[in-house]
N, C-alpha and C positions, 0 to 999 in steps of 0.2 A: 621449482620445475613444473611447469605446463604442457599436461597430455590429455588428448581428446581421442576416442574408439568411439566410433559407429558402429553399434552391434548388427547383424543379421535381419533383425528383428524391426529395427528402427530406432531402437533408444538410443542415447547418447549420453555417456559415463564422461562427463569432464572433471577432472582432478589436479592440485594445487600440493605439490609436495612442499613440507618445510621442516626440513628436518631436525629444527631445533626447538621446535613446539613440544610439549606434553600431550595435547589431545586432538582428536579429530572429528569437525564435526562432518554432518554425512545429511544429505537431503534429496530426498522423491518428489520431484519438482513434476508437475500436468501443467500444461498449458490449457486448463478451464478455470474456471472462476466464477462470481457472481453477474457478469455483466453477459454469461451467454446461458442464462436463464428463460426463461418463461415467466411472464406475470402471474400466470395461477401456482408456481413452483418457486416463488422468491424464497431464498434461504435454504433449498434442497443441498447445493453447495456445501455450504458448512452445518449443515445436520450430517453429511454425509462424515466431514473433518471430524465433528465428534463421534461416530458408530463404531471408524475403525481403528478404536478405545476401548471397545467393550467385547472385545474377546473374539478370540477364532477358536479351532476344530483342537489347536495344541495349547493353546494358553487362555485361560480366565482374564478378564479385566485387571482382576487384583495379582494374578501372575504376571502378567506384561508389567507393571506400576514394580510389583516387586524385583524383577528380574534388572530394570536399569536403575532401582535408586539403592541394590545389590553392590552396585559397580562405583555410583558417585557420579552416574550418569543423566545424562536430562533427555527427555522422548516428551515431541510437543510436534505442534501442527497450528500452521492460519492457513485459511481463505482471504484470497484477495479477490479484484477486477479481473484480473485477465490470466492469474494459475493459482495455482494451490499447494501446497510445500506441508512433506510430513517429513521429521530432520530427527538426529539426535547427536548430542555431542557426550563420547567418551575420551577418555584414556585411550592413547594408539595403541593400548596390547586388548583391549575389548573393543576392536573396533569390528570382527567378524563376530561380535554377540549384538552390535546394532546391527549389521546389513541383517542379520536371521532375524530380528524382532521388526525392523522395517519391512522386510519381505513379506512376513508372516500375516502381519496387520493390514500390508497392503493388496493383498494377493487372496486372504483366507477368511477375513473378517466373517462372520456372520450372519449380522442384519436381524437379531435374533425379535421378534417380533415385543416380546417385555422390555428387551432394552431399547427399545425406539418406542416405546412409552414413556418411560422414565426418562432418559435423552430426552423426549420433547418435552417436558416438564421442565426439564435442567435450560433449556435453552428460551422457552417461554420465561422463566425467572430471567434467566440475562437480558432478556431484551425491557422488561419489566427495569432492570438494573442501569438500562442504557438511557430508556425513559426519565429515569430518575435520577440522571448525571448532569444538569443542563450544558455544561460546557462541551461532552459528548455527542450532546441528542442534539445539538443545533447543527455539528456537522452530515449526522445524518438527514437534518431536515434541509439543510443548505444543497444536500447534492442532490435530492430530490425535486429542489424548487430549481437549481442550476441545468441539471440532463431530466429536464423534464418530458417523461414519456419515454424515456430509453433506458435501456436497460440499467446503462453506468450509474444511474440514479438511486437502482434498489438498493438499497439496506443488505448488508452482507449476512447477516443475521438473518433476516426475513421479518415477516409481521405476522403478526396473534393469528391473522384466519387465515393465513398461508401456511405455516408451521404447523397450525390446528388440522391443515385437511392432508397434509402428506401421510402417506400410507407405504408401508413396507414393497409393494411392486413398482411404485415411482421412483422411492429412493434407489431400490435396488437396478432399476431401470437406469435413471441416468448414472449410477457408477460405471456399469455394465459399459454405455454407448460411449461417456465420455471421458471415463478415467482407464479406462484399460486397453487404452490404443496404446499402441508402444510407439507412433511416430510422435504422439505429446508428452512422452516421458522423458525427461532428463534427469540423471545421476550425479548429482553434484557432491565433491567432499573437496577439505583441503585441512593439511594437516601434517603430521607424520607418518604417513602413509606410503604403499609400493601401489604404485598405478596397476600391471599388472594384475595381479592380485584381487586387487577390486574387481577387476573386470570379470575376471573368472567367478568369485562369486556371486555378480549379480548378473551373468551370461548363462548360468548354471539354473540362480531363483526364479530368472522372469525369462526362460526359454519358452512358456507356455504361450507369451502374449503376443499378438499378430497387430497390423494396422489393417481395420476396415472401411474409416469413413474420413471424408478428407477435412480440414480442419475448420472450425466454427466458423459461420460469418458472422461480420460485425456489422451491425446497423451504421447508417453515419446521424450526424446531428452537427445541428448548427447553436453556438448559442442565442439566446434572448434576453429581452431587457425585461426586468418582472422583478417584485418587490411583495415578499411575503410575511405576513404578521401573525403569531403565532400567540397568543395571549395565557399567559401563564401568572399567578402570582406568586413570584422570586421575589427576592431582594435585588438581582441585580438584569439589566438588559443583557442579554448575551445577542451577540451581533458578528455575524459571520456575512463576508459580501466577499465576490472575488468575479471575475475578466478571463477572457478567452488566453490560455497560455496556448503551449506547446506538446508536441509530444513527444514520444521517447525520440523518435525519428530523424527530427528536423533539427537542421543543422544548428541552429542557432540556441540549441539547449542550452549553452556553455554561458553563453549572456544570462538567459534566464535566470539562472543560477547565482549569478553574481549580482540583477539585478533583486532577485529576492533576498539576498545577504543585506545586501542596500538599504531594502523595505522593511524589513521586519523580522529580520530569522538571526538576529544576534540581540545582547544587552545592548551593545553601540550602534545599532539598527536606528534609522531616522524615526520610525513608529514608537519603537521603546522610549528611545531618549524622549519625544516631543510629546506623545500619552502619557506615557506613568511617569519620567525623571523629569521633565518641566513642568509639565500640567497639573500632575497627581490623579488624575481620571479613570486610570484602570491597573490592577494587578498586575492581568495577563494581558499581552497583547504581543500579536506576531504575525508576520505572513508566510507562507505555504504555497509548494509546488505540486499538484498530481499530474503525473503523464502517463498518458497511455500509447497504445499501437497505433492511433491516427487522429486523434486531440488531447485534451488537457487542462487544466485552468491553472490561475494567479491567485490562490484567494487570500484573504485578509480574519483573523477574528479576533476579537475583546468583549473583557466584561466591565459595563460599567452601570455608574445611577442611572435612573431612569431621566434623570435631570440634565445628566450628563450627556447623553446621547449625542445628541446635534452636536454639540462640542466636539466631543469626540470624531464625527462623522468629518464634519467641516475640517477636522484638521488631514484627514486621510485623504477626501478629496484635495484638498493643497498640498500636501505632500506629492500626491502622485502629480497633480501639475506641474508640481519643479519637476519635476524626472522629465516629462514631456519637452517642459522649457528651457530649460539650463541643464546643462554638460555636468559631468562629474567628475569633481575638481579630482587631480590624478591623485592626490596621498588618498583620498576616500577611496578610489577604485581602487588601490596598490593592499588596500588592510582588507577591502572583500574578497579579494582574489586570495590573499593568503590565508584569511579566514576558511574560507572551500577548500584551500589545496589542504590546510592543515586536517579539517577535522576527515577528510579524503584520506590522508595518511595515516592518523592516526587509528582511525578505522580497522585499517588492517591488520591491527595488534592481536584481533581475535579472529579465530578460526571461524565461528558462525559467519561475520560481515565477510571475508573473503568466500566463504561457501556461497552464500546468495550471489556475493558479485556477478562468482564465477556462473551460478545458473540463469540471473536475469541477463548477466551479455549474450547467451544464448538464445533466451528467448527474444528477445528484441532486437538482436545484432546477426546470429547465427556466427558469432564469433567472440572471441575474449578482445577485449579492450585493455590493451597496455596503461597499467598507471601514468607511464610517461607521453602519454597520447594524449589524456587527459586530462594532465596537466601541460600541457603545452598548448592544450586546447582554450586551456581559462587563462593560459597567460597571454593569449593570442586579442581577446575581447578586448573594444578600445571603451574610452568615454563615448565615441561618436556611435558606435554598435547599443552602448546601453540607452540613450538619447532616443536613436532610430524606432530602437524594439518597443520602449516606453510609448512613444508616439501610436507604434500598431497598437497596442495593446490596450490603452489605457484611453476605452473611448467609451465615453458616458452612455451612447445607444448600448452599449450589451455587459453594463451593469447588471449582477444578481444580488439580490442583499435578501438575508434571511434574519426575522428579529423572532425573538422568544425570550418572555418574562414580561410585566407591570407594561408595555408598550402597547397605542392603539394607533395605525394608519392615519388615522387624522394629524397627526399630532406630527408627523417629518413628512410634510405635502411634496407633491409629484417635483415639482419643480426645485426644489430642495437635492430630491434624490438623483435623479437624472436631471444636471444643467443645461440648457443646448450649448 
């Protein structure tokens, strides 16, 4: 059962009853995120995700940690692009000792000036950790060489001399402007839970908070065609490249979706099978969806020799041109569509993936999206809709390709990269 309350206030508490579950997870969804930052505040975002960790007025750091893993419970938090989510999933008979440790953390944190020392050390180390991940650190350098000069491009972490110069009045500043509007707060749980209920407890915790500024703008961007080489001594090329997608928005998501099952996002994906199961040229290889509020991209990544490379390249270049040029024969299109619908339902087995559902159709829809919408949506997609969309998308001018490892520019020339 599916209940929505507009609080007074602005918030919006959406709720997912299921009464045959054990536990319920529960999430403080903002609509901010890394992409409506400032260049001299890259990372402020998720410094912020880690502070309200380290204690308020009623609880210690090590009280909070102790109070839910007390229970058998889990209390976590990411920063994304475009919101932020601090969640936790119990047992539905502790489920009013999360909303009071959610409130608490979210409402009372205190920004204590030694722990946003220490935090930025912890967080300096991860990024250090992300540096030293290559199959990681090439997506962050892919979406910086992709949304280049726009926000969507920073690094959700942040970098060493941005991290290094925040100071306790900025951070405390943007929680202040941008996390404590109650019109970008949503309440999302689903679970075994009494709608009601919820309500009244978090109508009670967050009566204090008002809406005063209206909601972030977003830059726009276009992509471009650009090829950037990052020179590392690895063992292997890591090679991230991807094309103008979609966004949350636009009608034609539902293709996308099934056209990236096609490309790359299964073992029976034409990239897997033709890189690693005929060729043998890469471990990992697969393609990938991001969408946002009003763009997106297709991207592509693998790792392979450095020998290999063009190999590799060439074949993903021809891969995508059959998409362009020949239809998709109907059993191929009939096993991607069920491929989506399946791992779509299978999904919902857990209480976290229906809690997000329930908070991102919100944020990007300002309504819940019926399962059977959904899938009625993907059974709708023909061959001639994935043909068409292939054609928009898959156009050599607004190629991005990002390489890091043993690779130099000379070596995969212009005309290679971009064919006319």
């Amino acid at each position: 059962m599916l209940n929505t309350t507009l609080l007074s206030n602005g918030i919006k508490v959406v709720t997912e009853k299921i009464p045959y579950f054990h536990s319920v997870s529960i999430g403080i969804w903002v609509k901010t995120g890394s992409r409506y930052e400032k260049k001299e505040n890259q990372g402020v975002c998720h410094f912020i995700e880690h502070m309200l960790f380290k204690g308020t007025a009623r609880h210690s750091a090590l009280e909070i940690a102790k109070c839910i893993d007390s229970v058998g419970g889990l209390l976590n938090a990411f920063t994304a692009k475009e919101y932020t989510c601090f969640y936790a999933k119990v047992l539905k008979q502790y489920l009013p000792l999360a909303v009071e440790l959610l409130s608490d953390i979210f409402l009372n944190s205190l920004f204590a000036p030694e722990d946003i020392e220490k935090e930025r050390n912890v967080i300096l180390q991860e990024i250090h950790m992300i540096k030293d991940t290559p199959d990681e650190y090439i997506q962050d350098l892919f979406n910086t060489t992709y949304f280049f000069g726009h926000p969507l491009g920073y690094p959700i972490q942040g970098e060493f001399e941005t991290i290094q110069n925040l100071d306790r009045e900025s951070i405390v500043a943007v929680f202040n402007s941008e996390y404590l509007q109650a019109s970008r707060i949503i309440v999302a749980a689903a679970g075994n839970l009494e709608h009601d209920l919820l309500v009244e407890e978090i109508s009670r915790s967050f009566a204090g908070l008002t809406s005063h500024q209206n909601a972030p703008p977003r830059d726009s961007f276009t992509p471009q065609k650009k090829a950037d080489f990052h020179h590392r001594k690895l063992e292997q090329v890591h090679i991230c490249m991807g094309t103008a997608g979609l966004s949350q928005l636009d009608p034609q998501r539902y293709a996308l979706y099934i056209l990236n099952a096609l490309l790359g996002g299964s073992m029976s994906s034409r990239l897997f099978q033709e890189i690693r199961e005929r060729q043998g040229l890469a471990y990992t290889v697969y393609s990938f969806v991001t969408s946002f509020f009003d763009t997106g991209l297709l991207g592509i990544y693998m790792g392979v020799k450095k020998d290999a490379a063009r190999q590799a390249l060439a074949i993903v270049l021809r891969e995508l041109d059959k998409l362009k040029d020949h239809p998709v024969e109907e059993l191929e299109l009939n096993n991607a569509k069920e491929q989506l619908k399946g791992n779509i339902l299978l999904s919902t087995e857990s209480t976290d993936n229906r809690m997000s559902r329930l908070a991102k159709s919100e944020i990007y829809y300002n309504k819940y999206l019926p399962l059977e919408e959904v899938i009625a949506e993907i059974d709708r997609v023909t061959g001639d809709d994935i043909q068409q969309l292939s054609r928009a998308l898959f156009d050599s001018a607004h190629i991005t390709y990002t390489f890091l490892g043993p690779l130099k520019e000379k070596e995969l020339p212009v005309n290679f990269l971009f064919p006319a």
